[in-house]
C-alpha positions as CSV (number, residue, x, y, z in Angstrom):
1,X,22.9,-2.6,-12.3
2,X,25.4,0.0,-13.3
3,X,24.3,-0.1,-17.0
4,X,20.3,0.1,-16.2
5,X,21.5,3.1,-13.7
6,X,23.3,4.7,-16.8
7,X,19.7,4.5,-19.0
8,X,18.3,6.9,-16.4
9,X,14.5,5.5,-16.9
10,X,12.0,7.9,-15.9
11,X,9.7,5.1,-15.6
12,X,9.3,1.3,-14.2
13,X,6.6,-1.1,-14.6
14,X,7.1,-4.5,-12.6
15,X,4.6,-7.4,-11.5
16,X,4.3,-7.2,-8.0
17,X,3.5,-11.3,-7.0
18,X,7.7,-10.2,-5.8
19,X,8.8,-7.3,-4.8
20,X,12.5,-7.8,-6.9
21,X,11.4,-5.6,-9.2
22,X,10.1,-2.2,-6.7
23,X,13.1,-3.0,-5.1
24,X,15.5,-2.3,-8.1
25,X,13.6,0.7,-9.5
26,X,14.3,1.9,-6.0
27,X,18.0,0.9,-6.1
28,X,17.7,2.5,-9.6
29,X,15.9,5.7,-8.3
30,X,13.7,5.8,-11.2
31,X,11.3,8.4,-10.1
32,X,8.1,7.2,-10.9
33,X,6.8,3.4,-10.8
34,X,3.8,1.1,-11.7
35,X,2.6,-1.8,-10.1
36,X,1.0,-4.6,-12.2
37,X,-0.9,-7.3,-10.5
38,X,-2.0,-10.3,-13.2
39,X,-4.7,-11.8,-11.1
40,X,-7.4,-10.2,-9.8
41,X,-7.4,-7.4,-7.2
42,X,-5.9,-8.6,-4.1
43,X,-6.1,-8.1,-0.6
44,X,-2.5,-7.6,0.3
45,X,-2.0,-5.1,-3.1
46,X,-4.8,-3.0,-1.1
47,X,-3.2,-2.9,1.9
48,X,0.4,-1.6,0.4
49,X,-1.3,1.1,-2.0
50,X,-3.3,2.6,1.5
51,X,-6.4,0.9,0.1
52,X,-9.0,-0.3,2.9
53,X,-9.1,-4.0,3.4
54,X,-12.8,-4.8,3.8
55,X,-13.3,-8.9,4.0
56,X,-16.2,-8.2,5.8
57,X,-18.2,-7.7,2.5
58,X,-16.0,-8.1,-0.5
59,X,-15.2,-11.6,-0.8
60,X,-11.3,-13.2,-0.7
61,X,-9.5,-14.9,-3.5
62,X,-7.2,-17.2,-2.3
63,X,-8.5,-20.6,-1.1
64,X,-6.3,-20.8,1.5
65,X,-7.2,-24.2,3.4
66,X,-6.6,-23.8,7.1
67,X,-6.8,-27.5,8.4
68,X,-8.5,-27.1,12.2
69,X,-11.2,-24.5,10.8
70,X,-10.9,-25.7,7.1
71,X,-11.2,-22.0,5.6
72,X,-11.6,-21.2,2.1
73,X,-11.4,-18.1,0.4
74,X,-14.9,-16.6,-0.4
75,X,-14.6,-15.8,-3.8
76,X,-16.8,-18.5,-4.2
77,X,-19.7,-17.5,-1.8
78,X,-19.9,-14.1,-3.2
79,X,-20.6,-11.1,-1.7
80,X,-23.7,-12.2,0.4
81,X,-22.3,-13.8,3.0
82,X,-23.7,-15.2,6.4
83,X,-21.5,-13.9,9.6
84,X,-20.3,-17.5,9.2
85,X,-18.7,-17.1,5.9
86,X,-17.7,-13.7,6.7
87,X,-15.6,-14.8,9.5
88,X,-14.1,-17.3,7.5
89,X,-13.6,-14.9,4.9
90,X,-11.6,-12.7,7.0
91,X,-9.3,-15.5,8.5
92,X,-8.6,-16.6,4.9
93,X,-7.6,-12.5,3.8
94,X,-5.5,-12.5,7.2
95,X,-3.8,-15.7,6.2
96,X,-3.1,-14.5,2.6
97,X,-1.4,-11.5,4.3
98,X,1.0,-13.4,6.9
99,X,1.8,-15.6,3.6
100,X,2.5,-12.5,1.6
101,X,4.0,-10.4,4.1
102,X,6.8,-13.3,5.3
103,X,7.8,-13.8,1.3
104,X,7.8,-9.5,0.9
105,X,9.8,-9.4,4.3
106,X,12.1,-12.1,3.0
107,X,13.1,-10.4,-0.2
108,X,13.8,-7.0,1.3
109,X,15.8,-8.3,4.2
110,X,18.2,-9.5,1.1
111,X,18.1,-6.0,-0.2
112,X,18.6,-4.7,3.1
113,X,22.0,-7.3,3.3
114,X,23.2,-6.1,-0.3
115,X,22.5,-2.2,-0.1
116,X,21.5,-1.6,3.6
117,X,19.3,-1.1,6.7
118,X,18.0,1.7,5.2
119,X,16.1,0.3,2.5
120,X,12.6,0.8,2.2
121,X,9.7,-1.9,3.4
122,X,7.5,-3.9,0.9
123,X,4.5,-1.5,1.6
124,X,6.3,1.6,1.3
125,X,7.7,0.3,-2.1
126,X,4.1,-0.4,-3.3
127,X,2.6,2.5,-1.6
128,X,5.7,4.7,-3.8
129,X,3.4,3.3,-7.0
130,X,2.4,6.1,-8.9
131,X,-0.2,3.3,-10.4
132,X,-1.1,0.0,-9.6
133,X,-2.8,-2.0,-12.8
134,X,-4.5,-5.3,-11.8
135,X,-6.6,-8.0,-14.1
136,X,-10.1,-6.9,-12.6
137,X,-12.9,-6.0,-14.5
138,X,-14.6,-3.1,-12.9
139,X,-18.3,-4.5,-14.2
140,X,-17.4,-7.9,-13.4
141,X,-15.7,-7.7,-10.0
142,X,-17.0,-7.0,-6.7
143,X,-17.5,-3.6,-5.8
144,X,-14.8,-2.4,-3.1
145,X,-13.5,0.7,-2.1
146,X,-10.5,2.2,-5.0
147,X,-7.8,5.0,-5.0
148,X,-7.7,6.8,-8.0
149,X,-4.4,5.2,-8.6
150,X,-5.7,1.8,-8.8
151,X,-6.8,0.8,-12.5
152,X,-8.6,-1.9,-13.5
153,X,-7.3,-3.4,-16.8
154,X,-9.3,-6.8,-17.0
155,X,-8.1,-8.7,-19.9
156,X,-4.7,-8.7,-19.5
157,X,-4.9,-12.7,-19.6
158,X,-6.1,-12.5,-23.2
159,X,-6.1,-15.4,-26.0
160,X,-2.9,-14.9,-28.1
161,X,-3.7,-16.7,-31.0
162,X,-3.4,-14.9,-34.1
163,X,-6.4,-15.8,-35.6
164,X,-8.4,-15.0,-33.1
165,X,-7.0,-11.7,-32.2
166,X,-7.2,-10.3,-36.2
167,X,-9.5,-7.9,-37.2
168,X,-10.7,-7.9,-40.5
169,X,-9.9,-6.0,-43.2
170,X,-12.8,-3.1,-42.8
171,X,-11.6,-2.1,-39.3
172,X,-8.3,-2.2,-39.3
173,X,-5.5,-0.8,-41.6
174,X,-1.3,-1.1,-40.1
175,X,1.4,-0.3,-42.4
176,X,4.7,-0.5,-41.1
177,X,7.9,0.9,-41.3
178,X,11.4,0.5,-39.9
179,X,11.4,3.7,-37.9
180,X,7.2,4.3,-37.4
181,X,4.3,2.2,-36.9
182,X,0.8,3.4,-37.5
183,X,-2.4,1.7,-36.9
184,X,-5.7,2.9,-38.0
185,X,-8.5,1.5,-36.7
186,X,-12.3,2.5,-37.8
187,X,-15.1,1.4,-35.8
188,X,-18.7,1.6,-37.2
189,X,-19.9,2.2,-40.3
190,X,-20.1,5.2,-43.1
């Protein structure tokens, strides 16, 4: 820890599935930090960033299975739901959140131990996020309420084959060096 304090980062970037890594850059007192969320936007991502939580028309995405009401998450009903499915819908997002919040609460309590009662919550270490990235696709997903800090980056998930991921040779143009890399790329045609 002493080593990454010495670097002095002016910025983090961590996933946020745990909180380990909010909880360093805070240990750290790196000034500015961004949230990354690999899946889809999330119900308990919205509640730490001060986003509204609105299960009542943008449907869930876990598929929690509650055994006596057997409740599934929504996402796939869709965002026409029947006050049926939205009442499932909202057990399945409060479900998510006691899951999330007990694992969150679990990891700071051992910050807490190792650097003390003072240490800050899960939520205020995700509301702290000067960004929060998340695999959505904004024309894909279902429309909810955003801050400005939330950005969609859908895509993140992406094949990483080579051969699939080459452009050819009338787009793109890289030469490399040891100190400099430059990338040209042309789109269209002259």
């Amino acid at each position: 820890m002493k080593r990454l304090a010495d670097e002095k980062f002016d910025v983090g970037i961590t996933e946020t599935v745990i909180m380990c890594g909010l909880g360093i850059f805070e240990h750290l007192k790196i000034p500015a930090s961004i949230s990354t969320f690999s899946a889809v936007h999330s119900a308990g991502l919205s509640k730490g960033i001060g986003e509204p939580v609105t299960p009542s028309y943008v449907p869930g995405k876990f598929q929690f299975l509650v055994t006596i009401l057997k409740v599934r998450g929504m996402s796939t009903k869709g965002d026409r739901m029947n006050i049926v499915e939205r009442f499932k819908n909202v057990i399945s997002v409060v479900v998510g959140d006691m899951f999330f919040s007990k694992t969150f609460a679990g990891e700071i309590e051992l910050f807490r131990e190792k650097f003390g009662p003072h240490f800050k919550g899960y939520n205020e270490l995700l509301a702290d996020s000067s960004y929060a990235f998340t695999n959505s696709n904004p024309y894909l997903d279902y429309p909810r309420p955003m801050l400005h800090k939330t950005v969609p980056i859908g895509g993140i998930a992406v094949d990483i084959d080579p051969k699939k991921n080459t452009l050819s040779k009338g787009y793109c143009w890289a030469k490399r060096r040891k100190s400099i890399g430059i990338a040209i790329i042309r789109v269209g045609r002259r």
